[in-house]
PATORBA-583858 format. One line per field, with one value per residue (C-alpha): residue in three letters; x, y, z. Coordinates in steps of 0.25 Angstrom, whole numbers. Layout:
<pts>
rest: [ALA, ...]
px: [X, ...]
py: [Y, ...]
pz: [Z, ...]
</pts>
This chain:
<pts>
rest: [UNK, UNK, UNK, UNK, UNK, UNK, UNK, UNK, UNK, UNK, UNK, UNK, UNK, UNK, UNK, UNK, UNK, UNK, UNK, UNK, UNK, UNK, UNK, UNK, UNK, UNK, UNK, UNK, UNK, UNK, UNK, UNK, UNK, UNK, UNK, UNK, UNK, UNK, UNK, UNK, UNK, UNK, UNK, UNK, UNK, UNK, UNK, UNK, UNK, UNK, UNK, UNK, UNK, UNK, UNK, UNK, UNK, UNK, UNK, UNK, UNK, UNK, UNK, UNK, UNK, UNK, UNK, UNK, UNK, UNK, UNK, UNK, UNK, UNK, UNK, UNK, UNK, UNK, UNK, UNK, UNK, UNK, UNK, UNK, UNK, UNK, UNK, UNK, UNK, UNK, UNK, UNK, UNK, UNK, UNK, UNK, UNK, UNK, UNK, UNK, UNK, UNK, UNK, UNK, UNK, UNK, UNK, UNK, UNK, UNK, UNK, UNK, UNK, UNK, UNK, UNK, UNK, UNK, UNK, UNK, UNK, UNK, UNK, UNK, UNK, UNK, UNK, UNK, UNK, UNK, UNK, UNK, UNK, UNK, UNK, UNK, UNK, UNK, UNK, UNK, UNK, UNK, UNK, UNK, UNK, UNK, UNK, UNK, UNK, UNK, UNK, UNK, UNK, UNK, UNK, UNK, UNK, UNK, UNK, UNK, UNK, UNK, UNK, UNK, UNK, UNK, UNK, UNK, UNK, UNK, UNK, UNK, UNK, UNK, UNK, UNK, UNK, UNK, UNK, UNK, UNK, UNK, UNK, UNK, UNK, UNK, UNK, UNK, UNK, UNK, UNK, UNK, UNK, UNK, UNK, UNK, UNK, UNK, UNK, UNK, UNK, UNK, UNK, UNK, UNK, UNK, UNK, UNK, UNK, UNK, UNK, UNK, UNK, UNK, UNK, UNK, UNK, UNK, UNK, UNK, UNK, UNK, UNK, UNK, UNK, UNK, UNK, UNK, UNK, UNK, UNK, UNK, UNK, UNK, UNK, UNK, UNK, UNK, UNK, UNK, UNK, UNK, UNK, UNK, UNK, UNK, UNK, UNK, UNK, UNK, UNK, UNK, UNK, UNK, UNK, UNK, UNK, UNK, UNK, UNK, UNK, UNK, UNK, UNK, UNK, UNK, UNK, UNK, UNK, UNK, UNK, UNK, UNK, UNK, UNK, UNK, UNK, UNK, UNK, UNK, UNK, UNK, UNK, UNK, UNK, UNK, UNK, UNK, UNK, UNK, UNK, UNK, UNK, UNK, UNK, UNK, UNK, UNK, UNK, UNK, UNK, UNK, UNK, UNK, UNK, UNK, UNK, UNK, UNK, UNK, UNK, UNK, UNK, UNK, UNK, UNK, UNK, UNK, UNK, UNK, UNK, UNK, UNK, UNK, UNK, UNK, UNK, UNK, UNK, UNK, UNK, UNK, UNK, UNK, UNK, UNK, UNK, UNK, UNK, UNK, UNK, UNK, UNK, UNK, UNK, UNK, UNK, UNK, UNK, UNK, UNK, UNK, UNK, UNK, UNK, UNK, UNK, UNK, UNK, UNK, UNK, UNK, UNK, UNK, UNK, UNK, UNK, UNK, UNK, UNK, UNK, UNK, UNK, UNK, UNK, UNK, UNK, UNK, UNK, UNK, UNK, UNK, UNK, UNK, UNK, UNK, UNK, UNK, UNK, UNK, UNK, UNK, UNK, UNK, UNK, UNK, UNK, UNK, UNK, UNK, UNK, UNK, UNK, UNK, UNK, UNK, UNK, UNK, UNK, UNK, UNK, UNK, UNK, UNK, UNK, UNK, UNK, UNK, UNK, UNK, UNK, UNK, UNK, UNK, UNK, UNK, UNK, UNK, UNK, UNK, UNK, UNK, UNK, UNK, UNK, UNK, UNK, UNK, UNK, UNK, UNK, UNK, UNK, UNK, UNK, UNK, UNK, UNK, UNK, UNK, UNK, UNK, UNK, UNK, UNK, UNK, UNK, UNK, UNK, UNK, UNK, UNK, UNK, UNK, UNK, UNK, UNK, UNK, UNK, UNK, UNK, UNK, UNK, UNK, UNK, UNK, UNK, UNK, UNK, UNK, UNK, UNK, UNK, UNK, UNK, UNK, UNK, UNK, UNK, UNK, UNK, UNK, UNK, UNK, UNK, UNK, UNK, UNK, UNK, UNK, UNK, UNK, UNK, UNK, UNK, UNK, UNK, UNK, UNK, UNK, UNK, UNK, UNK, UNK, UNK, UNK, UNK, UNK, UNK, UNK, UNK, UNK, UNK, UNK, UNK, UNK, UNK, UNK, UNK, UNK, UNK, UNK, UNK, UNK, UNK, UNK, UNK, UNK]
px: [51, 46, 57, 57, 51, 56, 55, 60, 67, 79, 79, 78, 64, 57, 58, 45, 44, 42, 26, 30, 16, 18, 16, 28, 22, 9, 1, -15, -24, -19, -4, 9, 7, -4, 4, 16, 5, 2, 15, 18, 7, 13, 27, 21, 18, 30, 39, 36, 47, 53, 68, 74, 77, 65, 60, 70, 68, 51, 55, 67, 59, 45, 39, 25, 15, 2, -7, -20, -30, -30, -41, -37, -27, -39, -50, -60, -73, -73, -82, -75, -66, -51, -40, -27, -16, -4, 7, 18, 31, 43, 52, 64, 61, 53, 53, 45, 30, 19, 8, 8, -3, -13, -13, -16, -30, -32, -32, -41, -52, -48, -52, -65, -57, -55, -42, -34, -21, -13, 3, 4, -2, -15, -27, -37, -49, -55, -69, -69, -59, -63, -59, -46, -44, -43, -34, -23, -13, -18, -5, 5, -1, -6, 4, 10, 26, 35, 36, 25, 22, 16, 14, 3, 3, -14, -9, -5, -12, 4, 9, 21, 34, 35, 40, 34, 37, 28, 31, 26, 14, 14, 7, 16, 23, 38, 48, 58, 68, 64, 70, 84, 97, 100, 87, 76, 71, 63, 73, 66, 73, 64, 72, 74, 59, 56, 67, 58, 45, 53, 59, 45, 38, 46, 43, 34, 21, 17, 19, 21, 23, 26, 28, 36, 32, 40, 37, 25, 33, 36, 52, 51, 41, 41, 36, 38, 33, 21, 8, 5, 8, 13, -3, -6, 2, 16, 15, 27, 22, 25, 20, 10, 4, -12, -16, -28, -24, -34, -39, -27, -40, -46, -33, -38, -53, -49, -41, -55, -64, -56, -54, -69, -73, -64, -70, -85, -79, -82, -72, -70, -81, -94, -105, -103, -118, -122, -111, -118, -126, -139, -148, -140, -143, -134, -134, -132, -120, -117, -121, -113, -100, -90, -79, -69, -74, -74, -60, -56, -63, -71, -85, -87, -89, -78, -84, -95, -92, -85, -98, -106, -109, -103, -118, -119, -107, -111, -117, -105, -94, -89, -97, -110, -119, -108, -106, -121, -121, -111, -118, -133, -125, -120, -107, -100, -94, -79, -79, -66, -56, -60, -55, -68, -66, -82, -78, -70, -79, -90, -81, -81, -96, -93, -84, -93, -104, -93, -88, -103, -103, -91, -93, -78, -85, -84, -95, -111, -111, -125, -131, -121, -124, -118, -115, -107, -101, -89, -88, -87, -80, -68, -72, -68, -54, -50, -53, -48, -38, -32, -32, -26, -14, -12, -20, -29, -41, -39, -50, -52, -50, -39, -32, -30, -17, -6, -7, -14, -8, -16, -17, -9, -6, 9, 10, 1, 4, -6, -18, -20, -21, -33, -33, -34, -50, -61, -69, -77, -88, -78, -69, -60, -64, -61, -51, -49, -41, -32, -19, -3, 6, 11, -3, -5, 8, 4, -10, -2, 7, -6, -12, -1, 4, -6, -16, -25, -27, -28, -28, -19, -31, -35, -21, -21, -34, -32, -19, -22, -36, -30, -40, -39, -24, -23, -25, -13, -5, 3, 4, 17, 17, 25, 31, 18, 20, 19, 13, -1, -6, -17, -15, -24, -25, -33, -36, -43, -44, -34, -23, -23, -21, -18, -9, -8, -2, 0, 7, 10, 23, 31, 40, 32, 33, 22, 20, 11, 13, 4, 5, -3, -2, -1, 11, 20, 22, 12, 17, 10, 11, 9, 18, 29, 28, 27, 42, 47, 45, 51, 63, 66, 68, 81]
py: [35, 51, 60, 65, 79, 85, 101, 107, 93, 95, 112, 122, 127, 134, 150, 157, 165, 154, 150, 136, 128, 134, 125, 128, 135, 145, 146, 147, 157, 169, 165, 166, 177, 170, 157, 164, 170, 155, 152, 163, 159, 143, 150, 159, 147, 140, 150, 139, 129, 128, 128, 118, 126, 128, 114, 111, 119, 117, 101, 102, 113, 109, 95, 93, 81, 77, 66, 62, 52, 39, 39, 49, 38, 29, 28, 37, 36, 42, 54, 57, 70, 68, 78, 79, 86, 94, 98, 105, 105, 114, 104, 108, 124, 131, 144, 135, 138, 128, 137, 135, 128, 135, 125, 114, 121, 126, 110, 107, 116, 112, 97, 103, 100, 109, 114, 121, 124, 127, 130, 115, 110, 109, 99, 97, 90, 84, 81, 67, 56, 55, 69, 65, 55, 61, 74, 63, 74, 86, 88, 87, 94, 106, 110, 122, 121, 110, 95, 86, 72, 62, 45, 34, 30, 27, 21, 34, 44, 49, 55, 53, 45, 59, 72, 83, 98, 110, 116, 128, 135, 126, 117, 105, 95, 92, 81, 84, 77, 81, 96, 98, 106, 120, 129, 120, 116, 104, 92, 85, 81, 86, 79, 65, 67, 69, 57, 46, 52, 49, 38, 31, 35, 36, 23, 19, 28, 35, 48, 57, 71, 78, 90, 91, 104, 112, 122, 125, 126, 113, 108, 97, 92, 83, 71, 60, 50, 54, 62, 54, 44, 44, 41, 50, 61, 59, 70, 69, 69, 83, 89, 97, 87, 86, 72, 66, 67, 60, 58, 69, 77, 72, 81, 93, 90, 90, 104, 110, 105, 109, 123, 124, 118, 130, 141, 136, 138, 121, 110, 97, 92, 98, 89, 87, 86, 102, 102, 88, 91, 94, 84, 71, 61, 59, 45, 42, 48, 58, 70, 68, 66, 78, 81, 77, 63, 65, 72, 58, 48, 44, 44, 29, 30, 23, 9, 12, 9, -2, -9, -6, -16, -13, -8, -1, 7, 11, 26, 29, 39, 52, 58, 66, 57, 45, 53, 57, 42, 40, 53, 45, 32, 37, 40, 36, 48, 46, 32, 27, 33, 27, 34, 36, 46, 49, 58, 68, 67, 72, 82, 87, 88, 96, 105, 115, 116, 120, 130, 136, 136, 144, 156, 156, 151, 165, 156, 153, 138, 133, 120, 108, 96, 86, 95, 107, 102, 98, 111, 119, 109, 111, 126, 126, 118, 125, 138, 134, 123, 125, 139, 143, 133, 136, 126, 132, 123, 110, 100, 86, 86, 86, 100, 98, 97, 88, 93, 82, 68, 53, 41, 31, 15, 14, -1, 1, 12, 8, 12, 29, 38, 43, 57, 64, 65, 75, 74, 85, 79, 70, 83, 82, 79, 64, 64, 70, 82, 83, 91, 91, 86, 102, 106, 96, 101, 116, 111, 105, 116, 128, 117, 117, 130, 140, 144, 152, 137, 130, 134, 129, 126, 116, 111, 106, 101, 94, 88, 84, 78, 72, 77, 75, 68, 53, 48, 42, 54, 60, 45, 45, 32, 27, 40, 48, 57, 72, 67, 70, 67, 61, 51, 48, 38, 36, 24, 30, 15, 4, 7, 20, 29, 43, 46, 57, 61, 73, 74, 86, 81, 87, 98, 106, 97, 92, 82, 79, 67, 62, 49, 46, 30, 20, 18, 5, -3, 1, 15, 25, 41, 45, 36, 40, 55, 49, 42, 53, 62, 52, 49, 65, 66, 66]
pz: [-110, -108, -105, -91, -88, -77, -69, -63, -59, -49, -54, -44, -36, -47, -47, -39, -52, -60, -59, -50, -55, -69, -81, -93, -104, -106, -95, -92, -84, -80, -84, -78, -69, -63, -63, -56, -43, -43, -42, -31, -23, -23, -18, -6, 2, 1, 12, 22, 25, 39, 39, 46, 56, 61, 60, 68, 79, 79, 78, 89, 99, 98, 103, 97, 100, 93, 102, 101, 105, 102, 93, 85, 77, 77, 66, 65, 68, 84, 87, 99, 100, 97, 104, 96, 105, 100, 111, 112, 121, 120, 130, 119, 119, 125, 116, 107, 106, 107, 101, 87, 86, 76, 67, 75, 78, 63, 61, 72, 70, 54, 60, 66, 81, 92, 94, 108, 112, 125, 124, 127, 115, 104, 107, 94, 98, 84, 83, 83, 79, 65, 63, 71, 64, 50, 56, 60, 56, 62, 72, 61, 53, 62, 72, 67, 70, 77, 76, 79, 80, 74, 74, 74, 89, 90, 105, 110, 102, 101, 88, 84, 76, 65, 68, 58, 59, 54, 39, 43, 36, 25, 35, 29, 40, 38, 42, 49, 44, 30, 29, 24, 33, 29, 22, 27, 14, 15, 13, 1, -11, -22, -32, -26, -24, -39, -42, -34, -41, -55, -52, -45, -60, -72, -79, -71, -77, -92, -84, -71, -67, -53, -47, -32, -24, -14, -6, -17, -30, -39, -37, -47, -57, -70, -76, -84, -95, -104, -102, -112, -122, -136, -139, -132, -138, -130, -119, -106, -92, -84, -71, -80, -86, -81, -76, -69, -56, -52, -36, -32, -35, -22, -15, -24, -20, -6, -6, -13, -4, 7, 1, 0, 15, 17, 8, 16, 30, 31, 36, 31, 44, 35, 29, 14, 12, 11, -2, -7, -21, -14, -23, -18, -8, 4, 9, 22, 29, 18, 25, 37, 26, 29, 19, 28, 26, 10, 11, 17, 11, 25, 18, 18, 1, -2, 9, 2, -12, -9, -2, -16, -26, -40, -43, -30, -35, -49, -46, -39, -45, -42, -53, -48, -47, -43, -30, -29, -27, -17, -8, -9, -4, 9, 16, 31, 35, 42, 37, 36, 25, 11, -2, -13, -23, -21, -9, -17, -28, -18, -13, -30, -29, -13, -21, -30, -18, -8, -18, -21, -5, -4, -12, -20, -32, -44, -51, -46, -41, -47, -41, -43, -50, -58, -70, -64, -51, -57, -63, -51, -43, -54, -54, -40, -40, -51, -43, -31, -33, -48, -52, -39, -40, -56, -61, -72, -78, -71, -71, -73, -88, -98, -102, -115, -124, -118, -103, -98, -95, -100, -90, -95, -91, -90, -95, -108, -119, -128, -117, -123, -111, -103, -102, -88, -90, -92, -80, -77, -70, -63, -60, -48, -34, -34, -45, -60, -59, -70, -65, -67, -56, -57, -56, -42, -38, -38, -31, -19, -18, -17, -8, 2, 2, -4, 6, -3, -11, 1, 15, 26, 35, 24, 21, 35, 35, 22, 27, 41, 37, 24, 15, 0, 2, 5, 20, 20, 18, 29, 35, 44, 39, 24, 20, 21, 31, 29, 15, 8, -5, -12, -26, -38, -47, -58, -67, -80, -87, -96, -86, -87, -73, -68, -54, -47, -32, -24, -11, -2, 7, 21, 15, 6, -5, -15, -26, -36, -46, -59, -67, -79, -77, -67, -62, -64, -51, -45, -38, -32, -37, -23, -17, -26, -22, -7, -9, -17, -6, 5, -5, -6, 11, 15]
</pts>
């Protein structure tokens, strides 16, 4: 059995002047001075927690409802306007004002709605009830202080059973009960929450890393088991190992996109078409496909795969011309949630025309085709995404040397490893990114804090509309709630798999996890960091 690798473990919050994202040993680029803005810049946005003081005087003194229509709980598909309400009553104080609610409006007009407000309350009339019915979370997630809530009851339109409260700027929605007496810390313990992610895996896999984020700087960290087997040149699993972190890619794809329908002065209601290569043939309905409906698998690509015949089917791939294929054969816009990887693969093609479109690019943008897209799509994330979270050179290939971890089967030592991939062509979008949990971790923590990465205006709208994290996140339902992540799993042939998981929780807290085989019993990687968190409440 591997020795265990463990930092900082149950040690103190690393020092500010310590590069927090840092890996030990020489560093690339610019260097450490570099590496310790970067650092800095993780730090400035994590002056944001509530003490528990003032939660309990917005949750004690301030009464906040969300109703809606009927409708608005019931499938898509209606065209008719929907109204969302938000009210306020100060029956316990009246010293408390109801007039914060800018950000309320900043997610209606995100949600192309029309927003007003009177000192009684907010009313967000949304387009129609397909737009309705992906903003399910719009009130939790907008109001800007006090408690809110929320439930199921379609009968009523009522929403209600779970009391939240405002984190304040960071845009993040607590628990109440979950914040310790005395200094207002959040009351999470970060070491019981490490114990069950060990405890779920050691044994169980050839090797996993994690990282555990708070307020933007990692708390604990470590790995265990092998990178990779003896026949492979015996290298132990830790949180800077790169992996295959397969469709986690799709989360990073989404934050890009999102970035760029920013940079282009658009909104996740434009046509895809203009940003199609312009030599394809759009079957029908393609033009009327939106990237909402990519963002969240509504394009009806996944139904229609599954009607094919197994010769129907051989064109398709996320490659260039697999997806060329796909466009020609149509789409059903607002079709009902069905996960293909063909929609982020489109969204890879999408990328490097939004980019030329929006001017940031230090470099001409030639006409795209099947031979440089890939280039400029990585160009872009690296960019964008990587370099301004620390990440130097990261791609969809190997590094080089010991850094990168093979896929392994658990049960069979005599099957060699599958290394993370050299996929240039086949580069990100969908899936394929070759990161460390460390490196995820320093991704999530720039995503949720870090406006000059990613803006609060597209954190709610990334959140409330679940794009790029799994539909099921946030669900009040099985431990869910306040909860948003997106898995991956690849299966690279003769038992050999990679797993990956990122999830932002309630509290400021992050995770990342990678595992380089499958998992005896049958677990699930996002399921672990799911109970890890729940086991770490009081």
């Amino acid at each position: 059995m591997s020795p265990v690798t463990r930092s900082p473990g149950s040690n103190p919050r690393p020092s500010a002047a310590r590069t927090a994202w840092q890996r030990p040993g020489p560093t690339t680029s610019n260097g450490a001075l570099l590496l310790a803005l970067i650092a800095l810049s993780v730090c400035a946005g994590a002056a944001h927690a509530v003490s528990t003081t003032e939660l309990t005087t917005k949750t004690s003194d301030v009464g906040w409802s969300a109703t809606a229509s009927d409708e608005l709980l019931a499938p898509g598909g209606d065209t008719d306007p929907v109204a969302v309400t938000v009210s306020c009553s100060n029956a316990r104080n009246a010293k408390t004002p109801c007039s914060k609610f800018g950000n309320f409006l900043a997610a209606c007009a995100s949600l192309n709605g029309e927003g007003s407000c009177q000192t009684s309350g907010c009313t967000c009339t949304l387009p129609d009830n397909d737009a309705a019915d992906m903003s399910f979370d719009l009130w939790h997630l907008a109001i800007d202080d006090g408690a809110i809530t929320r439930g199921t009851d379609a009968d009523s339109g009522q929403l209600g059973a779970k009391t939240l409260t405002s984190a304040g700027s960071s845009g993040g929605w607590q628990i109440d009960a979950g914040f310790a007496s005395g200094d207002g810390s959040p009351g999470v313990d970060l070491d019981a929450m490490e114990d069950t992610i060990r405890t779920d895996l050691i044994g169980d896999v050839v090797g996993f890393a994690y990282v555990i984020a708070q307020d933007g700087l990692p708390m604990r960290a470590g790995g265990w088991g092998s990178a990779r087997r003896g026949s492979d040149g015996q290298v132990p699993m830790t949180e800077h190992r790169t992996i295959n972190i397969a469709s986690v890619s799709k989360t990073l794809t989404a934050v890009a996109t999102l970035q760029l329908l920013e940079a282009n002065g658009l909104s996740t209601e434009d046509f895809i078409w203009p940003f199609l290569p312009p030599d394809w043939d759009l079957g029908p309905g393609v033009a009327d496909l939106k990237f909402r409906h990519l963002l969240q698998h509504r394009t009806g690509w996944n139904q229609m795969f599954k009607a094919m015949t197994k010769a129907e089917r051989e064109p398709w791939g996320n490659d260039w011309d697999g997806i060329a294929f796909v466009v020609s054969q149509g789409a059903t816009p607002g079709a009902g949630y069905s996960y293909k990887n063909a929609n982020f693969a489109v969204l890879r093609m999408i990328i490097p025309a939004l980019y030329a479109a929006s001017g940031q690019a230090p470099f001409a943008i030639p006409p795209l085709t099947k031979w440089n897209y890939s280039l400029y799509y990585v160009a872009y994330m690296q960019e964008h995404l990587f370099e301004p979270t620390g990440i130097y050179g990261a791609g969809c290939w190997d590094y080089g040397g010991d850094q990168a971890a093979y896929a392994y089967d658990v049960d069979d030592p005599s099957v060699p490893g599958r290394p993370p991939g050299n996929n240039f062509y086949d580069c990100g979008g969908h899936s394929n990114f070759v990161l460390s949990a460390m490196q995820l971790a320093s991704i999530m923590a720039h995503m949720r804090y870090d406006d000059t990465v990613f803006s609060a205006a597209n954190r709610l709208r990334m959140d409330s509309n679940k794009l790029g994290w799994n539909r099921r996140s946030n669900d009040p339902d099985k431990g869910r709630l306040g909860k948003y992540w997106h898995g991956g799993d690849l299966f690279v042939g003769s038992g050999r798999q990679f797993h990956a998981c990122v999830m932002k929780y309630p509290q400021q807290v992050e995770a990342t996890l990678v595992i380089n085989s499958d998992i005896a019993g049958g677990k699930s990687q996002c399921s672990t960091l799911k109970d890890a968190f729940n086991n770490a409440l009081p």
